[in-house]
C-alpha positions as CSV (number, residue, x, y, z in Angstrom):
1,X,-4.6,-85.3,-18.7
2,X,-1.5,-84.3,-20.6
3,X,2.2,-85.5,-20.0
4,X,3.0,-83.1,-17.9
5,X,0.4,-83.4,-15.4
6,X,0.8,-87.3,-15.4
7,X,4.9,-87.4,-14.9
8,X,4.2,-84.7,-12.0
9,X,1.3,-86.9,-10.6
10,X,4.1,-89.9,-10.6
11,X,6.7,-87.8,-9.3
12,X,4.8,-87.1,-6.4
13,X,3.2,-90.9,-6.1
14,X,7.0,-91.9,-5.6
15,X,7.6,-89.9,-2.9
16,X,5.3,-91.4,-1.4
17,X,5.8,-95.6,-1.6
18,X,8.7,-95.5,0.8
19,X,5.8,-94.8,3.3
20,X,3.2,-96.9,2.2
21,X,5.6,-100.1,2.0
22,X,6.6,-99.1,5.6
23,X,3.9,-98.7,6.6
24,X,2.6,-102.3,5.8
25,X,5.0,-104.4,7.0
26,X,5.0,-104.5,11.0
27,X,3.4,-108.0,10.0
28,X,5.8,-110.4,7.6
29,X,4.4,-109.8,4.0
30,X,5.8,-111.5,0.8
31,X,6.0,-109.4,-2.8
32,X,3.2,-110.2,-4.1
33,X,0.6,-110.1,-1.0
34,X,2.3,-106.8,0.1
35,X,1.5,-105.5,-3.8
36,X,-2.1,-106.5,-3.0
37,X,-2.1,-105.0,0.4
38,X,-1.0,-101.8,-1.3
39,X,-3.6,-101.7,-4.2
40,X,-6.7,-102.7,-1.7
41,X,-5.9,-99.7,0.2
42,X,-5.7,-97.3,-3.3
43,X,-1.4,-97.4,-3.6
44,X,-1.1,-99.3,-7.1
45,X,2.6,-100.4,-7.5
46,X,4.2,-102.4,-10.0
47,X,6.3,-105.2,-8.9
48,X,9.6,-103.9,-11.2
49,X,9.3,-101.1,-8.6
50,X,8.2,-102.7,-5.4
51,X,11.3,-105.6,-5.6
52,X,13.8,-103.2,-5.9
53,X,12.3,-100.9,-3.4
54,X,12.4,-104.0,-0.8
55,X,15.7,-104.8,-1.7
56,X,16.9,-101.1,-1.1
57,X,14.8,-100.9,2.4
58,X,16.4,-104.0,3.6
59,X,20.1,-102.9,2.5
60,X,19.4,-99.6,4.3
61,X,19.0,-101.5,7.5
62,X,15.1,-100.8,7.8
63,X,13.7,-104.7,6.9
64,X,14.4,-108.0,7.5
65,X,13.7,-110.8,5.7
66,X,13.5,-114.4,5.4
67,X,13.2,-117.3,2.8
68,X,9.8,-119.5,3.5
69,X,9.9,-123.0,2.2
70,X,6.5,-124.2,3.6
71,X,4.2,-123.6,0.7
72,X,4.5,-124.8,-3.1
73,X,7.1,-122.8,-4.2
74,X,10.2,-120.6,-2.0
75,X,9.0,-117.2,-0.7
76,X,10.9,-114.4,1.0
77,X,9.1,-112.6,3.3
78,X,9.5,-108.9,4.9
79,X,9.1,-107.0,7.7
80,X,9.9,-104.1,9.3
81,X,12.9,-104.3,11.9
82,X,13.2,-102.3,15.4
83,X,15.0,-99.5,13.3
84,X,12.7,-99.5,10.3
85,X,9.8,-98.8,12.6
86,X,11.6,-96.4,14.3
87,X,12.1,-94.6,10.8
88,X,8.3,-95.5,10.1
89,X,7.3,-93.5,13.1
90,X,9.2,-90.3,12.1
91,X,8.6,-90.7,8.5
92,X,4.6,-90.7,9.8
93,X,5.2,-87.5,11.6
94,X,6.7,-85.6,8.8
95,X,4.0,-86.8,6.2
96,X,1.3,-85.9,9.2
97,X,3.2,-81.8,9.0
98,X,3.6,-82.2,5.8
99,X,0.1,-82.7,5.0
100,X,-1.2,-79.8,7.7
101,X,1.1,-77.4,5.5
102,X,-0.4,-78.4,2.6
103,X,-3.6,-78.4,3.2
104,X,-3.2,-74.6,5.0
105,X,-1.6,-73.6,1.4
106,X,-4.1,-75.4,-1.1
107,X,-6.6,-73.4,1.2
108,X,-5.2,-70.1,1.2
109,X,-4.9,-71.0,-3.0
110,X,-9.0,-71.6,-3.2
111,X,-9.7,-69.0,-1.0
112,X,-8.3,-66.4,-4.0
């Protein structure tokens, strides 16, 4: 695979983690099981992108989150808010049209 191909297949991976991280936390998750979460389910993230992406969810007003101090060391732990799964639920609906309108052009593009 050559550069170009691989920044475009990131490119298009980013778009994407917004929805994936949403889509994972209707149930409080801390960094690292969320990361896990993610890569059982094929997404692989790196934690110097997923922190930051947390941070800018929960500044946008989409997650809460709060500090656990139960277990052996502090952990913060995320979840989706009434207006983050609000946003969830359209964002689904737009990947769900987007995805039909792709799959009707990739079609029309193998049919040639």
């Amino acid at each position: 695979m050559n550069d170009i191909t691989q920044n475009l297949i990131s490119e298009l991976r980013r778009g994407t983690l917004v929805l994936g991280v949403l889509s994972q936390l209707q149930e409080p998750a801390y960094g690292y099981t969320l990361k896990e979460r993610l890569t059982e389910r094929g997404v692989d993230i790196d934690q110097g992108t997923l922190y930051p992406l947390l941070r800018r969810l929960e500044e946008q007003g989409l997650l809460q989150s709060e500090w656990s101090l139960n277990e052996s060391r502090p952990r913060r732990y995320y979840q989706l808010n009434a207006t983050g799964q609000s946003v969830l639920e359209e964002l689904t609906q737009e990947w769900q049209s987007l995805v039909n309108a792709m799959q009707k052009l990739l079609q029309k593009q193998e049919e040639k």
